[in-house]
C-alpha positions as CSV (number, residue, x, y, z in Angstrom):
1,X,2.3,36.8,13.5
2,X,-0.6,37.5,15.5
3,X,-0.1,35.3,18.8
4,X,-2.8,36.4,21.3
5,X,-4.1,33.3,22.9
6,X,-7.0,33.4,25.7
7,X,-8.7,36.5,27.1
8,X,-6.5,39.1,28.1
9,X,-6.6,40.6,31.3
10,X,-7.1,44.4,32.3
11,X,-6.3,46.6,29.5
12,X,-2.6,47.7,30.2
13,X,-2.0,51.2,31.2
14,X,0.3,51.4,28.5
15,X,2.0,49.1,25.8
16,X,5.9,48.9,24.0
17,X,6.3,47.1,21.3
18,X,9.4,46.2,19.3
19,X,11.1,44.2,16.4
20,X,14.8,44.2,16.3
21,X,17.1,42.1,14.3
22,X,18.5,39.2,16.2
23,X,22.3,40.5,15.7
24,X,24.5,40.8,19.1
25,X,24.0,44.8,18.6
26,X,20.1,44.0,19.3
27,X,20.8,42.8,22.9
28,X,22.0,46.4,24.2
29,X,19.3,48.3,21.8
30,X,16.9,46.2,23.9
31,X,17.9,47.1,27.1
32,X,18.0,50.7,25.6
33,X,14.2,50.4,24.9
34,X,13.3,49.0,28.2
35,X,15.1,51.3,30.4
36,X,13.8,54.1,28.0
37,X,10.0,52.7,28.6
38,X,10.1,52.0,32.0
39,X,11.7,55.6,32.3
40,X,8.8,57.4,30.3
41,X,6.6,55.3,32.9
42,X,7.5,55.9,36.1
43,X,8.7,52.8,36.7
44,X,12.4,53.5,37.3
45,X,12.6,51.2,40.5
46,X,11.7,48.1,38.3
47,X,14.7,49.1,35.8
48,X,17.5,46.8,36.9
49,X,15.6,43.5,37.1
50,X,14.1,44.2,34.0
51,X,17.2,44.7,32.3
52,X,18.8,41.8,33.5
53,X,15.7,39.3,32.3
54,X,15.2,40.7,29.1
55,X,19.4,40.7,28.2
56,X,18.8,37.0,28.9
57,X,15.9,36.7,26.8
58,X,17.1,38.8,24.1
59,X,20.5,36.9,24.0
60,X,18.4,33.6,23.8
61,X,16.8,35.2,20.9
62,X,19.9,35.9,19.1
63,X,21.7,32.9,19.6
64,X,18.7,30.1,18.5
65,X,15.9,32.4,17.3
66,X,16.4,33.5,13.5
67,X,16.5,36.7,11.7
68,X,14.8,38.9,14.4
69,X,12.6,39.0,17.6
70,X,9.7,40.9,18.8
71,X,9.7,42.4,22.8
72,X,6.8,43.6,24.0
73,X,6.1,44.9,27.4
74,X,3.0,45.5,29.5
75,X,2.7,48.2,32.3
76,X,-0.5,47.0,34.1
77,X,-0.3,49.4,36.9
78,X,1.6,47.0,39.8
79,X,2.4,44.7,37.2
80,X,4.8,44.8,34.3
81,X,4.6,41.7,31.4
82,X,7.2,41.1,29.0
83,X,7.6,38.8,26.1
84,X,10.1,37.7,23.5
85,X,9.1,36.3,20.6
86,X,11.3,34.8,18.2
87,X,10.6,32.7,15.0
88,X,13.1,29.9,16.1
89,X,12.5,25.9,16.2
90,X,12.5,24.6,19.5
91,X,11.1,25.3,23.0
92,X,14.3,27.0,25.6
93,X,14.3,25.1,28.8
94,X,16.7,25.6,32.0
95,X,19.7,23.7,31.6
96,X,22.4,22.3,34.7
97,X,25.7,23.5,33.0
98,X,28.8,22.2,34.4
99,X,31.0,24.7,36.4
100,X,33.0,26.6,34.6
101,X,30.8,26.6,32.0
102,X,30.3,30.4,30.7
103,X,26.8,29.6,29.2
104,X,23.4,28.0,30.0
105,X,22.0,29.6,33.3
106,X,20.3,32.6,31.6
107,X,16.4,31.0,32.1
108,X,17.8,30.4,35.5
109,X,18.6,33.8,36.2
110,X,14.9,34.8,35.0
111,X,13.3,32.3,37.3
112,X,15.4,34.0,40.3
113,X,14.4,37.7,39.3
114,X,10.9,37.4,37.8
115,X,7.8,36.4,39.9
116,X,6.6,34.6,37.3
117,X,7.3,33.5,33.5
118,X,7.1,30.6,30.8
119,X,7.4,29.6,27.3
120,X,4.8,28.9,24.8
121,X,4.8,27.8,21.0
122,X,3.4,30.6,19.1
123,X,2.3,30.8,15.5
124,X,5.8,30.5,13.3
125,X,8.1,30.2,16.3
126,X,7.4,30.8,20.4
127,X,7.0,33.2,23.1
128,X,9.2,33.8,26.5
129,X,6.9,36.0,28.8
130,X,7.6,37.1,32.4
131,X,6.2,39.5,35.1
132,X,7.2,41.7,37.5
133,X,5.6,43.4,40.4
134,X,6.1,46.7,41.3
135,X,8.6,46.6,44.5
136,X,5.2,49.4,45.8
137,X,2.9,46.6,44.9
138,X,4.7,44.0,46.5
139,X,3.9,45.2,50.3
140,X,6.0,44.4,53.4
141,X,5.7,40.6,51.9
142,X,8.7,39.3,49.6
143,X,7.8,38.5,46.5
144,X,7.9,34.8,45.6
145,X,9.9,33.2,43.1
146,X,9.2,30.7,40.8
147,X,10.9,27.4,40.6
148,X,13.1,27.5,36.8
149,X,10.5,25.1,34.9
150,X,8.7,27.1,32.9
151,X,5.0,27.5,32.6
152,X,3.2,26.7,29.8
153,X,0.6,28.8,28.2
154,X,-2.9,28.7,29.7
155,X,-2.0,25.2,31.9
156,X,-0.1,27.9,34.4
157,X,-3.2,28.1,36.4
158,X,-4.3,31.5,35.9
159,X,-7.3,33.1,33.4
160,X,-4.1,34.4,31.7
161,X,-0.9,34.2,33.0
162,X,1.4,34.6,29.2
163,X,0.2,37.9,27.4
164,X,1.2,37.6,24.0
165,X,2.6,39.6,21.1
166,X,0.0,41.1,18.6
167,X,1.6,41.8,15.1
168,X,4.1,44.2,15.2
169,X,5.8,47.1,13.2
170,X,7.9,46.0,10.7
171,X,11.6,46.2,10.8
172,X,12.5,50.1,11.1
173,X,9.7,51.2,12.1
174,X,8.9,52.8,15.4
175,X,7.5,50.4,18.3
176,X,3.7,51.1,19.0
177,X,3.5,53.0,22.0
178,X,0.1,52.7,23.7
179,X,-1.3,54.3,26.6
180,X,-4.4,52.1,27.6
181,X,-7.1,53.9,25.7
182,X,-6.5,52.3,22.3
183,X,-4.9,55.5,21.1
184,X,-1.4,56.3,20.5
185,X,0.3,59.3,22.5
């Protein structure tokens, strides 16, 4: 399932990587595994939003994606990338639900919390990526959000603005755990 696609940027400080099974007891073991990476790097004041974005993701995963997903994350120092692969048919879009309706504004949420993110086909299925800056990156300026369409893969504007998931353990092992220097802690 490799899915790397364009030159990365900057080797990331460090790397998480892991493949759950898309069950509804996944969504809370991934925001276990985030808050428990972002912990072990420092990144404590970035816990909340991530949590929020990947739940959403995560949940999308479980509900259309198949018999598991992949999250990977990204510390690049200011910046923190995130992706969710899952091996599911079709490409998730933000969707106008009716009031009332207790569904459908999860990829609007992610447009309101992350600075930037998108959706890509991907070998055997497709990738949801976002970013966050570091509030201590972010300066006295607010961060700016993106509208909810999605960006697509390389067309985004940027050398590469969707990092993508590399193969990944199989089910029950540990997540790779990187930190920047190609060797695992």
């Amino acid at each position: 399932m490799p899915l790397r696609h364009g030159p990365p940027p900057a080797t990331p400080i460090r790397t998480a990587e892991h493949l759950l099974p898309s069950v509804p007891a996944g969504v809370g073991e991934a925001r276990a595994l985030v808050r428990a990476d972002l912990t072990a790097w420092g990144h404590d004041d970035m816990i909340d939003d991530c949590l929020v974005i990947v739940s959403e993701l995560v949940t999308n995963a479980v509900v259309h994606g198949g018999s598991a997903y992949a999250l990977r994350l990204e510390d690049h120092g200011g910046r923190l990338y995130g992706e969710v692969f899952d091996p599911g048919d079709g490409m998730p879009r933000p969707r106008t639900p009716a009031p009332g309706t207790p569904s459908g504004r999860g990829l609007q949420i992610v447009a309101a919390i992350a600075d930037d993110w998108g959706v890509r086909a991907a070998d055997g299925g497709k990738v949801v990526w976002f970013s966050v800056t570091h509030p201590a990156s972010a300066g006295v300026t607010a961060l700016h959000r993106r509208p909810a369409t999605p960006r697509r893969g390389p067309s985004c504007g940027r050398a590469r603005c969707a990092p993508t998931l590399p193969r990944t353990a199989p089910p029950g092992r540990p997540a790779t755990v990187t930190d920047g220097s190609g060797t695992t802690p």
